[in-house]
PyMOL Python script that loads the backbone (N, CA, C, O; Angstrom):
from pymol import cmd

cmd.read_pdbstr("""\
ATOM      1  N   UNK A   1       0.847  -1.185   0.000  1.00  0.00           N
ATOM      2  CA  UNK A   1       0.000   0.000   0.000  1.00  0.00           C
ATOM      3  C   UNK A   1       0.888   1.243   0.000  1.00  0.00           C
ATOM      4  O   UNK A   1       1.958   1.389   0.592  1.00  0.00           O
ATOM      5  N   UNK A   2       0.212   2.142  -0.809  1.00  0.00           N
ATOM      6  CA  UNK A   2       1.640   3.340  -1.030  1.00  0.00           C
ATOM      7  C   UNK A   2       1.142   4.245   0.216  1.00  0.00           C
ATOM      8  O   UNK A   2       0.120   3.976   0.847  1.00  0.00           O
ATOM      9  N   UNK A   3       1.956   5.317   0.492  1.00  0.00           N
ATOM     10  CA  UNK A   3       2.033   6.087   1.512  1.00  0.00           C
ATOM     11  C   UNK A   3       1.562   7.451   0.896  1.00  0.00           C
ATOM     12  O   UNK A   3       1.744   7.722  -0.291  1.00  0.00           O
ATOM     13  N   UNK A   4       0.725   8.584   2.098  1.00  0.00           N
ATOM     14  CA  UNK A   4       0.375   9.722   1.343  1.00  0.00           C
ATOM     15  C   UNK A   4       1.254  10.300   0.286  1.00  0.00           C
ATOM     16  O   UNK A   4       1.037  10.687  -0.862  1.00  0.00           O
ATOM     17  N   UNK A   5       2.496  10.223   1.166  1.00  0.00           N
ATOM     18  CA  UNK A   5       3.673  10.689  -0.107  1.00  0.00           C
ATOM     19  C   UNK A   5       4.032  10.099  -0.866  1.00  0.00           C
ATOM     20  O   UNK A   5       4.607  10.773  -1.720  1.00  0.00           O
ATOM     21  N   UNK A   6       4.012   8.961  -1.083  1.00  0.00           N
ATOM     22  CA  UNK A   6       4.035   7.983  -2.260  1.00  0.00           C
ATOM     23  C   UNK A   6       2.814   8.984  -3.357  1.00  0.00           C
ATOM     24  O   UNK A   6       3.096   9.770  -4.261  1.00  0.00           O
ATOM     25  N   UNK A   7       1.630   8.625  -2.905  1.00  0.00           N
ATOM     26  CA  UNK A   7       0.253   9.177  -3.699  1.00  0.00           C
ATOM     27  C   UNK A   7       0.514  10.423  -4.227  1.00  0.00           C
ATOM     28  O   UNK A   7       0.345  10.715  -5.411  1.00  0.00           O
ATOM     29  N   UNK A   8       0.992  11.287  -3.228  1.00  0.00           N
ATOM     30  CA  UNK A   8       1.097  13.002  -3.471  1.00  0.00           C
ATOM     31  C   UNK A   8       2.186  12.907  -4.797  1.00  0.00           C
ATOM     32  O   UNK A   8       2.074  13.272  -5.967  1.00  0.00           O
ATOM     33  N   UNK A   9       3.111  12.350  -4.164  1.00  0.00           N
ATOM     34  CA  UNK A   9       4.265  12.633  -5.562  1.00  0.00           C
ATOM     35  C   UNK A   9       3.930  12.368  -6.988  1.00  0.00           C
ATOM     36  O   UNK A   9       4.150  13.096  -7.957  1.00  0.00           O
ATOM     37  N   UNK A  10       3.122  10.712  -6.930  1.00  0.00           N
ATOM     38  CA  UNK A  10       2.643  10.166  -8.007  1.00  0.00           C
ATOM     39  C   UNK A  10       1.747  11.612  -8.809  1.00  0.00           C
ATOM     40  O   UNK A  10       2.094  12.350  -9.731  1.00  0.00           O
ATOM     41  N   UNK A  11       0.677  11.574  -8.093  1.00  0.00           N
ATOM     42  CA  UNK A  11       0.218  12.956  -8.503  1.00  0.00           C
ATOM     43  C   UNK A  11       0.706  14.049  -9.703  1.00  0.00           C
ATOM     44  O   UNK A  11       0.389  14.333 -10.858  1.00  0.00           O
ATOM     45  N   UNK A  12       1.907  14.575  -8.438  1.00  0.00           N
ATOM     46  CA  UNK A  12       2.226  15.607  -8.990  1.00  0.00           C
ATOM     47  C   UNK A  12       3.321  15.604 -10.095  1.00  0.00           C
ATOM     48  O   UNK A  12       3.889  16.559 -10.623  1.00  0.00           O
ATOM     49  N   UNK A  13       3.472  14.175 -10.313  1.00  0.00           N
ATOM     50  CA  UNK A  13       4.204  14.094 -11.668  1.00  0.00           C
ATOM     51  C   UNK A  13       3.472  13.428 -12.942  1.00  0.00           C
ATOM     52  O   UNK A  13       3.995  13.210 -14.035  1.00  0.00           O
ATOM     53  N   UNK A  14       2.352  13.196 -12.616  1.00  0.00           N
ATOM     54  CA  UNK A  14       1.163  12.824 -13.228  1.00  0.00           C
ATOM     55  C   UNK A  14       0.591  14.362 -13.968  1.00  0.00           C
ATOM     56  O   UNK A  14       0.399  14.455 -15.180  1.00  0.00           O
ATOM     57  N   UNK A  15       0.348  15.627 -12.888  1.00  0.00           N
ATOM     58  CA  UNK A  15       0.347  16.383 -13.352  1.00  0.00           C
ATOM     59  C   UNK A  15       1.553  17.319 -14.353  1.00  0.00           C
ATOM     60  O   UNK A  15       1.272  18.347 -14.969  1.00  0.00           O
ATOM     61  N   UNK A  16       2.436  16.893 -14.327  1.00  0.00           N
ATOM     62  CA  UNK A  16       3.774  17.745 -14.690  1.00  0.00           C
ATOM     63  C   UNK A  16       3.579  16.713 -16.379  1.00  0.00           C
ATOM     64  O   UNK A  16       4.081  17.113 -17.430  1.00  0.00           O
ATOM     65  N   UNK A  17       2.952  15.701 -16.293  1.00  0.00           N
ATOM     66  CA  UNK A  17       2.652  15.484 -17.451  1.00  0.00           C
ATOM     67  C   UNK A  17       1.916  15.801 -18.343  1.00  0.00           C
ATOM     68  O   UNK A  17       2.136  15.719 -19.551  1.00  0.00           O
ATOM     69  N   UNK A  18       0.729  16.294 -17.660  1.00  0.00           N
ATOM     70  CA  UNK A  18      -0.083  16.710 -17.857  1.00  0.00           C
ATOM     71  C   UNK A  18       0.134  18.574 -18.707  1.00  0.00           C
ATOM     72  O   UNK A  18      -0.530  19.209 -19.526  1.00  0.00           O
ATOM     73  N   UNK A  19       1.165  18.787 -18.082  1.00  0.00           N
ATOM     74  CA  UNK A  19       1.708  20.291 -18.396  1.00  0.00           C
ATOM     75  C   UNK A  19       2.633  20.760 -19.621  1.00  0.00           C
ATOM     76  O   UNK A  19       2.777  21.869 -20.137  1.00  0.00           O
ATOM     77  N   UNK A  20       3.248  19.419 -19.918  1.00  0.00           N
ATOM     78  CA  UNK A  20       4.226  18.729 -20.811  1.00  0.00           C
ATOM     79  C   UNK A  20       3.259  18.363 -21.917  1.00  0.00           C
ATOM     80  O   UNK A  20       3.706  17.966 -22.993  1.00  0.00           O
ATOM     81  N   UNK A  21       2.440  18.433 -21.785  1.00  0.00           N
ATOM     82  CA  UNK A  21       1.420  17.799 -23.291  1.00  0.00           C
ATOM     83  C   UNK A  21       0.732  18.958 -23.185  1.00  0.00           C
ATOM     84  O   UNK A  21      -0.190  18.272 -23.625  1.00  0.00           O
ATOM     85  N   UNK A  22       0.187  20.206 -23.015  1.00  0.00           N
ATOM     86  CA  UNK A  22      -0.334  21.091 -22.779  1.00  0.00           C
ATOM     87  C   UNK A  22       0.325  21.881 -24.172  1.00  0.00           C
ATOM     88  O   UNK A  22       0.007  22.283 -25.291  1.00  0.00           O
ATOM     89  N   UNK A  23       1.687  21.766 -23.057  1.00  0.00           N
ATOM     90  CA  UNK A  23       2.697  22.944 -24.083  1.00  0.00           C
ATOM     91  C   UNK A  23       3.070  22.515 -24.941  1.00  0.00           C
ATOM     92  O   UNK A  23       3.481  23.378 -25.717  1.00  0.00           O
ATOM     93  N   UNK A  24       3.259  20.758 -25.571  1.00  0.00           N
ATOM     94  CA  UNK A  24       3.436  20.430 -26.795  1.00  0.00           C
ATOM     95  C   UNK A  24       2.427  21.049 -27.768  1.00  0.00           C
ATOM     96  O   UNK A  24       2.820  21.459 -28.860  1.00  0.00           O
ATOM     97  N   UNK A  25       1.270  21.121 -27.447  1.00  0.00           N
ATOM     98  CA  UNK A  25       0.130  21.448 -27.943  1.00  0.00           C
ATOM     99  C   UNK A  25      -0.236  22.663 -28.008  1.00  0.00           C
ATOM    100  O   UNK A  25      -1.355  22.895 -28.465  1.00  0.00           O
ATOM    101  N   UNK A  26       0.589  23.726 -27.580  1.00  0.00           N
ATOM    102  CA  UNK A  26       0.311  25.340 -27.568  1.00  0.00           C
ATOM    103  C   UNK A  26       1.686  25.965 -27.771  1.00  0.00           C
ATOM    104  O   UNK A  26       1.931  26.325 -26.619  1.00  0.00           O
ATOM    105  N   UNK A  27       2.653  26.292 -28.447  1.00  0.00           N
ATOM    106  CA  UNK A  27       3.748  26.678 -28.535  1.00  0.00           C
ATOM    107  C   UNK A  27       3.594  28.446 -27.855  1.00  0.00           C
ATOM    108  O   UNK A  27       4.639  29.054 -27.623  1.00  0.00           O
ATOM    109  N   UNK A  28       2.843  28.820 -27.710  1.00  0.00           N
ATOM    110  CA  UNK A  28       2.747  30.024 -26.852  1.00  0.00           C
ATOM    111  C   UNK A  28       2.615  29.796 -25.473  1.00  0.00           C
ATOM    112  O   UNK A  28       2.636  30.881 -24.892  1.00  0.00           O
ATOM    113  N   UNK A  29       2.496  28.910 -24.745  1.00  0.00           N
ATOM    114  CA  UNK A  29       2.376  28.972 -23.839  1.00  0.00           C
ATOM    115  C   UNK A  29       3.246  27.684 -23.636  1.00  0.00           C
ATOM    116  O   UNK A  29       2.623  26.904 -22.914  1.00  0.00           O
ATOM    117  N   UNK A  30       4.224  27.280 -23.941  1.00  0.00           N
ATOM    118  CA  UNK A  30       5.046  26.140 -23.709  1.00  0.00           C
ATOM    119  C   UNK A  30       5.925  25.908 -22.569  1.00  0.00           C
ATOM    120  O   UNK A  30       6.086  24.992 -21.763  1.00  0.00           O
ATOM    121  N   UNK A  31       6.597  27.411 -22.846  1.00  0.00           N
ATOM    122  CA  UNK A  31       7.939  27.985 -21.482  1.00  0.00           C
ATOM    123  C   UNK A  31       7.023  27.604 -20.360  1.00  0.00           C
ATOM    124  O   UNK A  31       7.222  26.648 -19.611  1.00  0.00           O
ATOM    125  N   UNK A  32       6.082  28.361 -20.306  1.00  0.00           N
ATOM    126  CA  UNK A  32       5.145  28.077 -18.622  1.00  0.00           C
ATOM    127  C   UNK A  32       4.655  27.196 -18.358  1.00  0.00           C
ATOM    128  O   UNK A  32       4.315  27.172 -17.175  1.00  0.00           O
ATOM    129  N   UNK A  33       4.331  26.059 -19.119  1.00  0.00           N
ATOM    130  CA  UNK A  33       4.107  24.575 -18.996  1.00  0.00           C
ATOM    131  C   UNK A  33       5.364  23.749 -18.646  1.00  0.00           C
ATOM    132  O   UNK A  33       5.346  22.681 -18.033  1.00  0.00           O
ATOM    133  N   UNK A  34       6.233  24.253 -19.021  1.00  0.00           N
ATOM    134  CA  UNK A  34       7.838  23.362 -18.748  1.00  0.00           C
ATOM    135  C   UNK A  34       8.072  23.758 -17.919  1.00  0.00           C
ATOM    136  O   UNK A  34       8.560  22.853 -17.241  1.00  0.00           O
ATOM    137  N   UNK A  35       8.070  24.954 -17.198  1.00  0.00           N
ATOM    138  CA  UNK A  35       8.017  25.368 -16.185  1.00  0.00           C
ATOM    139  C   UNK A  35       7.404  24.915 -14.960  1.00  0.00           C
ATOM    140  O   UNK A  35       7.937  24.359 -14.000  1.00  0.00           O
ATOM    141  N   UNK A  36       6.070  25.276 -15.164  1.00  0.00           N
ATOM    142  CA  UNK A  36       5.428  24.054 -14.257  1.00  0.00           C
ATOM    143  C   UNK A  36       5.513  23.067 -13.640  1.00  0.00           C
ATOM    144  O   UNK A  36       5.323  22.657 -12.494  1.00  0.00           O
ATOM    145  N   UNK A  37       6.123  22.431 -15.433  1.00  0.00           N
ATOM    146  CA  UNK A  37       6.240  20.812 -14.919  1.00  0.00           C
ATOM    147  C   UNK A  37       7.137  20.824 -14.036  1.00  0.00           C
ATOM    148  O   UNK A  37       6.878  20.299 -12.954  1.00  0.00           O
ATOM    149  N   UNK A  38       8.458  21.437 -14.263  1.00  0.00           N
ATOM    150  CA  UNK A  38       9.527  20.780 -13.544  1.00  0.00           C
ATOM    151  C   UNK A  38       9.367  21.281 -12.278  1.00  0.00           C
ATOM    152  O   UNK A  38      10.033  20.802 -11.360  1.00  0.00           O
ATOM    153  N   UNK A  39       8.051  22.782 -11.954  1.00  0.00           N
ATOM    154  CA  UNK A  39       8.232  23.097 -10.145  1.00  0.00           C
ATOM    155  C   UNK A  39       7.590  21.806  -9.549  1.00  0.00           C
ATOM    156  O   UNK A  39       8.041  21.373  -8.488  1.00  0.00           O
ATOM    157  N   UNK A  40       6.593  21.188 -10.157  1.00  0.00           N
ATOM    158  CA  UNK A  40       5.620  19.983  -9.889  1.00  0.00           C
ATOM    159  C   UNK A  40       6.386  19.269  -9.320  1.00  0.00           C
ATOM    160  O   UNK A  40       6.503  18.991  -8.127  1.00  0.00           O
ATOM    161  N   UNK A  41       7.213  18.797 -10.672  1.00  0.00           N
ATOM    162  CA  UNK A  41       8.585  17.124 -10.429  1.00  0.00           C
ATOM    163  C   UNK A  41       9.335  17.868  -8.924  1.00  0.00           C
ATOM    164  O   UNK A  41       9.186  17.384  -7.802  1.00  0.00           O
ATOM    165  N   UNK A  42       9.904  18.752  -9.136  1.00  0.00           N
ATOM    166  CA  UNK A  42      10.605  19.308  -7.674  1.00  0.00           C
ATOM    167  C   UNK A  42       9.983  19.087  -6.358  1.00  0.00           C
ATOM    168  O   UNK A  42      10.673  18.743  -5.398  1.00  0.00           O
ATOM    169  N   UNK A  43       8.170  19.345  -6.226  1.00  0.00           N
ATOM    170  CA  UNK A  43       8.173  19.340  -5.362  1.00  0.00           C
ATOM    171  C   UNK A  43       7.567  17.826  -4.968  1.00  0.00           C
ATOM    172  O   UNK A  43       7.114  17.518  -3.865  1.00  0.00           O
ATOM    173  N   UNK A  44       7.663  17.042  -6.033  1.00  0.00           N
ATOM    174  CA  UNK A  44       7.347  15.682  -5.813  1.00  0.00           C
ATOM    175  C   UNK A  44       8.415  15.154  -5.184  1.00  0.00           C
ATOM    176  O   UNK A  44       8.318  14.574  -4.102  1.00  0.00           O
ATOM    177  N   UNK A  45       9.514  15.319  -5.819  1.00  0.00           N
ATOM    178  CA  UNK A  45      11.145  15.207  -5.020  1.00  0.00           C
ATOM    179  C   UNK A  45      11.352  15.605  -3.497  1.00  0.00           C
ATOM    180  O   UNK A  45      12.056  15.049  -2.655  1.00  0.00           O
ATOM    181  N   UNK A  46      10.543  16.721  -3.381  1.00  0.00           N
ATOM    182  CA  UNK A  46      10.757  17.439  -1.834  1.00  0.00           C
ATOM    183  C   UNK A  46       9.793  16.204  -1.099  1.00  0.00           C
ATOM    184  O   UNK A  46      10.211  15.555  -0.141  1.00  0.00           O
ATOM    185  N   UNK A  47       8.541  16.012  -1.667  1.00  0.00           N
ATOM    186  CA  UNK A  47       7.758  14.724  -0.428  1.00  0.00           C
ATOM    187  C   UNK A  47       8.232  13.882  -0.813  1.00  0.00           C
ATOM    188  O   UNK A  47       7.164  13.278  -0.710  1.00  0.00           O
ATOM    189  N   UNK A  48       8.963  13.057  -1.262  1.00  0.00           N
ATOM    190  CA  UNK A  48       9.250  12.216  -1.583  1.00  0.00           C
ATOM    191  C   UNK A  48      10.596  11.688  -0.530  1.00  0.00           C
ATOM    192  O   UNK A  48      10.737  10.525  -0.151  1.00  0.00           O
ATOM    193  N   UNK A  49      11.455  12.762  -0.200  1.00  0.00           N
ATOM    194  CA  UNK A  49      12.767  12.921   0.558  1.00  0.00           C
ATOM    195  C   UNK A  49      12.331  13.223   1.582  1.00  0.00           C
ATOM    196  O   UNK A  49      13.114  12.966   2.498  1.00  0.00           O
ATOM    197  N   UNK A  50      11.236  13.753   1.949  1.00  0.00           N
ATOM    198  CA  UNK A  50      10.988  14.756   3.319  1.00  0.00           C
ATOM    199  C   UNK A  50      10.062  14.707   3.163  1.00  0.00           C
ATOM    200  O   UNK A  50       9.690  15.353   2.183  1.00  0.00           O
ATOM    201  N   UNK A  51       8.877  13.880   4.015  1.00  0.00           N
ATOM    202  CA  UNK A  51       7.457  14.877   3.512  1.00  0.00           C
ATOM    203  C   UNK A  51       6.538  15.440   4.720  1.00  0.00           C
ATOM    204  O   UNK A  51       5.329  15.495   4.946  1.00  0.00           O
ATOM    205  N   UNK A  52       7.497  15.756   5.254  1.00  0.00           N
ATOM    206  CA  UNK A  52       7.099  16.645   6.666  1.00  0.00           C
ATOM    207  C   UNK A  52       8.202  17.922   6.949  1.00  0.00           C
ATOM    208  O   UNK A  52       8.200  18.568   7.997  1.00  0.00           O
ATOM    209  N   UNK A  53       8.873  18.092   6.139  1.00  0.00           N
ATOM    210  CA  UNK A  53       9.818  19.215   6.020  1.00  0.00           C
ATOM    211  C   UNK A  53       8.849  20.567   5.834  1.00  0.00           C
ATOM    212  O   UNK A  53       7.695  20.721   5.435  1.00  0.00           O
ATOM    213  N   UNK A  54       9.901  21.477   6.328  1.00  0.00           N
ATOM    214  CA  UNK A  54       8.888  22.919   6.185  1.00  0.00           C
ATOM    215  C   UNK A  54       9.863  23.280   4.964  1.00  0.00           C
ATOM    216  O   UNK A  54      10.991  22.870   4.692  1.00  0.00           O
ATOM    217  N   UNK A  55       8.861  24.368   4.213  1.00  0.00           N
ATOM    218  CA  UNK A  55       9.578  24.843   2.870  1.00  0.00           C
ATOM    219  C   UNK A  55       9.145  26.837   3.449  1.00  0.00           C
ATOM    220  O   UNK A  55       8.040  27.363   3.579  1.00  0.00           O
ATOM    221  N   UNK A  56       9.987  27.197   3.574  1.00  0.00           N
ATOM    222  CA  UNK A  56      10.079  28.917   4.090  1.00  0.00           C
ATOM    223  C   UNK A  56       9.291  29.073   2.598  1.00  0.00           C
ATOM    224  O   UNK A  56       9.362  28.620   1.455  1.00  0.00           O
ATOM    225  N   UNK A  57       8.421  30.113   3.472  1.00  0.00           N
ATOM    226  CA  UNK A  57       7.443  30.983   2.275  1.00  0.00           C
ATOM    227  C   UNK A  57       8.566  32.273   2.319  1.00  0.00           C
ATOM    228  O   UNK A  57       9.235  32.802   3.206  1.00  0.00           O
ATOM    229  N   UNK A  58       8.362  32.498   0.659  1.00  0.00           N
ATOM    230  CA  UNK A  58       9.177  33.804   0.486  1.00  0.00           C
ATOM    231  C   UNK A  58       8.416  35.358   0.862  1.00  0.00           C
ATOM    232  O   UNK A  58       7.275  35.612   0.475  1.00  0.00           O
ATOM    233  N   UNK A  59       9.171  36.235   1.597  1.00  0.00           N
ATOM    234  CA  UNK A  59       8.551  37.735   2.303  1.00  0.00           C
ATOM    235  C   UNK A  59       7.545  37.790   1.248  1.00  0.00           C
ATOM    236  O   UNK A  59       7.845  37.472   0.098  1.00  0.00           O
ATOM    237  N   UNK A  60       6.389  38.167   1.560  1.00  0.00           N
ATOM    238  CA  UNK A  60       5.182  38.876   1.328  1.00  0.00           C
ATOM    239  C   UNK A  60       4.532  37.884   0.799  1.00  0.00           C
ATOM    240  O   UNK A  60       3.718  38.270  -0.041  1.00  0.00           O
ATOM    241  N   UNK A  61       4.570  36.608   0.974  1.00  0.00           N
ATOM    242  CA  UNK A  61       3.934  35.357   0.263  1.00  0.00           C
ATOM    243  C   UNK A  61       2.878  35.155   1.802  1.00  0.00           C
ATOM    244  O   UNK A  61       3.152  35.400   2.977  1.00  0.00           O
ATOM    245  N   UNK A  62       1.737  34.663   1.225  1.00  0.00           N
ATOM    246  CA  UNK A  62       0.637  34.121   2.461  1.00  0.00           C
ATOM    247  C   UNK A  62       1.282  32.765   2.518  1.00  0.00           C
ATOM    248  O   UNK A  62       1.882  32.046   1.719  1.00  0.00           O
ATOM    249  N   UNK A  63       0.792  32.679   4.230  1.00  0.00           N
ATOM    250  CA  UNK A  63       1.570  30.672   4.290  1.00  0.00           C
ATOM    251  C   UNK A  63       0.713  29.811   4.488  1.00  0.00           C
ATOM    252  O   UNK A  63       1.032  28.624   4.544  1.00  0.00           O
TER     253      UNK A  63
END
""", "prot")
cmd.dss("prot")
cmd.show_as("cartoon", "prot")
cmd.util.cbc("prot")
cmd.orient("prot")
């Protein structure tokens, strides 16, 4: 049985695929889909290694 963070990560690289076929499919909006994807894959990496780690919100960001 997988673990929340197992699930969460799956997810969010499920979605980063999802972002990756987006921008194949829109060459105007491609950069920000690749983009995406890879903050997605990153933070699938972060639960994946840690998934009770705190991630600092940057000044003037709501937390």
């Amino acid at each position: 049985m997988a673990t929340n963070a197992q699930l969460a990560a799956k997810l969010l690289r499920g979605a980063a695929g999802f972002f990756r076929t987006v921008g194949d499919q829109n060459e105007q909006i491609r950069e920000q889909m690749e983009q995406n994807a890879r903050t997605y894959e990153h933070v699938a990496t972060l639960v994946e290694q840690d998934p009770t780690a705190e991630m600092p919100v940057p000044q003037g960001e709501p937390e």
